[in-house]
C-alpha positions as CSV (number, residue, x, y, z in Angstrom):
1,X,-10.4,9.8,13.8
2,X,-11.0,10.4,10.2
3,X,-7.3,11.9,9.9
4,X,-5.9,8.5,11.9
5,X,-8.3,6.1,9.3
6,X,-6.6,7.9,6.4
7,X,-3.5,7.5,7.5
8,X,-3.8,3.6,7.8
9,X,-4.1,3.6,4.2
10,X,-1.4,5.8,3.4
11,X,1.1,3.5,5.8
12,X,-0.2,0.1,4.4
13,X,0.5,2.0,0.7
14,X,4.2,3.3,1.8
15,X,5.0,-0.2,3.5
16,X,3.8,-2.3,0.5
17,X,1.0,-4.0,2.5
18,X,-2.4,-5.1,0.5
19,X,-4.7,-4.5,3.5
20,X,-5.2,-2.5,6.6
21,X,-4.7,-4.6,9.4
22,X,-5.0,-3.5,13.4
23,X,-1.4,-3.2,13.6
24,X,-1.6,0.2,11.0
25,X,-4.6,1.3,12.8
26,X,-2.4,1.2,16.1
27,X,0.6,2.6,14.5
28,X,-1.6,5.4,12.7
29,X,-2.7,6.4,16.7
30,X,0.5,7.1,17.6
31,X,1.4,9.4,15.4
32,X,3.0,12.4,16.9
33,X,-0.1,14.8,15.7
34,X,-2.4,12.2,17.2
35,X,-3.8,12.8,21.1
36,X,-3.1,9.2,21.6
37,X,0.5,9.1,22.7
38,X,-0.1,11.8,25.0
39,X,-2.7,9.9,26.5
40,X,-0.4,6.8,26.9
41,X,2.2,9.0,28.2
42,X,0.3,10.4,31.0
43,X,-0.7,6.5,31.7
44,X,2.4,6.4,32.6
45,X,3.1,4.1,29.2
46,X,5.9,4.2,26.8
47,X,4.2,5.5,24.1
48,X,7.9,5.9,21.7
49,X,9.0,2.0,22.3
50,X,4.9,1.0,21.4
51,X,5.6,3.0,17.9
52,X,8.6,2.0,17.2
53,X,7.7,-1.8,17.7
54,X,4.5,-1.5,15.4
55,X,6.8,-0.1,13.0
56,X,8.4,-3.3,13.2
57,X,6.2,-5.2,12.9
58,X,4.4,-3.0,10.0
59,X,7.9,-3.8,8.1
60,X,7.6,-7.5,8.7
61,X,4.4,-7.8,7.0
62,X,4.4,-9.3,3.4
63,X,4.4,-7.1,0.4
64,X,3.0,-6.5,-2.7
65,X,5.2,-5.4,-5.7
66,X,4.3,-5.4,-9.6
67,X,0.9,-4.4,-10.6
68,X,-1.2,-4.7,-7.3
69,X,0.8,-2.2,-5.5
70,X,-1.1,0.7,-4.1
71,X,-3.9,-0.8,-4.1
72,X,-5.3,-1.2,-0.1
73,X,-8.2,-2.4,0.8
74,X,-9.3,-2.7,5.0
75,X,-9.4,-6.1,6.5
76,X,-11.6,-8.1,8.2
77,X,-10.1,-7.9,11.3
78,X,-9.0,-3.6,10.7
79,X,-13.2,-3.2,9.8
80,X,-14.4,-5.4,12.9
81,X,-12.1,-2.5,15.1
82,X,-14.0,0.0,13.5
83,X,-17.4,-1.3,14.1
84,X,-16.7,-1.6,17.8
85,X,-15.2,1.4,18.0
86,X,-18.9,2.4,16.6
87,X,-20.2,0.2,19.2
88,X,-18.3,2.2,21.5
89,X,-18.7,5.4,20.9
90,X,-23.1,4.5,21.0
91,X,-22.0,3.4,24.2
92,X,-20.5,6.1,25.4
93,X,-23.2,8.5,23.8
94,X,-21.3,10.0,21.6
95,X,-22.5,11.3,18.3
96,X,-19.3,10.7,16.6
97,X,-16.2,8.2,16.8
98,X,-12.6,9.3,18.1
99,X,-9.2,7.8,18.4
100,X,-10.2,6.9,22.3
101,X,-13.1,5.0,20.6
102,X,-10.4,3.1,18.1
103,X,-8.0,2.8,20.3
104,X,-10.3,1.0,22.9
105,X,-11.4,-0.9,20.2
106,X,-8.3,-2.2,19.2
107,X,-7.5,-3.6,22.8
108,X,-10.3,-5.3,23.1
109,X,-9.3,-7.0,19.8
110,X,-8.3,-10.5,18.8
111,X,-5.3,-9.5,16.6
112,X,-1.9,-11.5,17.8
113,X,0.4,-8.9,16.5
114,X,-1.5,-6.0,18.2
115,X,-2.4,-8.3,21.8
116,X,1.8,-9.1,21.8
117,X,2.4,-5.1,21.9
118,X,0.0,-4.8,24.6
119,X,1.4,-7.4,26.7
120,X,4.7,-5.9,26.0
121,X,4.3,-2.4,27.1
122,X,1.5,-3.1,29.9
123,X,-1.3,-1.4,27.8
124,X,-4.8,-3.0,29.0
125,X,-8.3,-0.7,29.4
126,X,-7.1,-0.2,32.9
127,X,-3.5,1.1,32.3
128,X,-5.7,3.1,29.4
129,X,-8.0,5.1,31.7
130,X,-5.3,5.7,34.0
131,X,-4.2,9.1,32.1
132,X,-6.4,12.1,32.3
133,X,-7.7,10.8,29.0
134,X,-11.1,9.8,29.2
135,X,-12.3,11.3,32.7
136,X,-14.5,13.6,31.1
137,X,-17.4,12.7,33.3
138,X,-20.8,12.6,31.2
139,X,-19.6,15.1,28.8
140,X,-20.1,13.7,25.1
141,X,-18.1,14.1,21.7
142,X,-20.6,16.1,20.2
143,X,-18.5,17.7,17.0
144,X,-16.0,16.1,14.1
145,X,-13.7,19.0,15.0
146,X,-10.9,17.6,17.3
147,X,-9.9,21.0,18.8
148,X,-13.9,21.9,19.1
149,X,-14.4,18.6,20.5
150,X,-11.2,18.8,22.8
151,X,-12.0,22.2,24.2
152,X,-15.9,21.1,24.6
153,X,-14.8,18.3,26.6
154,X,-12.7,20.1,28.6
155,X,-14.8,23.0,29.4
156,X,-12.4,25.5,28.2
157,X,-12.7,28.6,26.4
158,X,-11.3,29.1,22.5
159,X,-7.5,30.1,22.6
């Protein structure tokens, strides 16, 4: 999650945007080196056509030039998906936040842009815990470590 959070930043910077909004958080998910797509894929979701379209919209967003570019600062709406992915993850018991926390955060969220791509490609909570994703029983995200965490939840020996 902390990999995803800084890559919002460096999108809203290469794009020209002021803040971090939802839509960079969601684009910053599906990054290929992000566990989200392959979550959305096994969903049976088109996890390609949901970047590309936040891409789109990423690059219709207004932009900064002159002096004030560079400088991002997070959103009202991007820092009230973080705090319930926070709410989230206490709910869950988890000891720290990850990109299934954000990304559940961002569809309960109230941002149009986002809420449209949902609609679009059929992504809902439901559609979300279809995939294999988040059926890890009672076991918790006890590390920061993504692989630690990954192989913890999965009961699985080291490779």
């Amino acid at each position: 999650s902390i990999q995803a959070i800084n890559r919002c930043e460096r999108i809203a910077a290469e794009y020209g945007n002021s803040a971090i909004a939802p839509i960079h958080i969601l684009y910053a998910l599906l990054d290929k080196d992000c566990i989200i797509p392959r979550i959305l894929t096994r969903s049976g979701l088109d996890a390609e056509g949901l970047e590309r379209a936040a891409k789109e919209e990423i690059e219709r967003l207004p932009k900064v030039s002159g002096s004030g570019r560079g400088e991002v600062y997070i959103s009202s709406e991007a820092n009230a998906v973080f705090a319930a992915s926070e709410k989230i993850a206490s709910g869950m018991k988890d000891e720290y936040i990850s990109v299934e926390h954000i990304m559940l955060a961002l569809i309960d969220c109230d941002d149009s842009k986002v809420q449209s791509l949902f609609r679009r490609f059929g992504l809902n909570k439901t559609a979300f815990f279809r995939g294999p994703n988040l059926g890890r029983g009672n076991r918790m995200v006890p590390t920061t470590t993504p692989k630690r965490a990954t192989r913890l939840l999965k009961n699985t020996a080291p490779t």
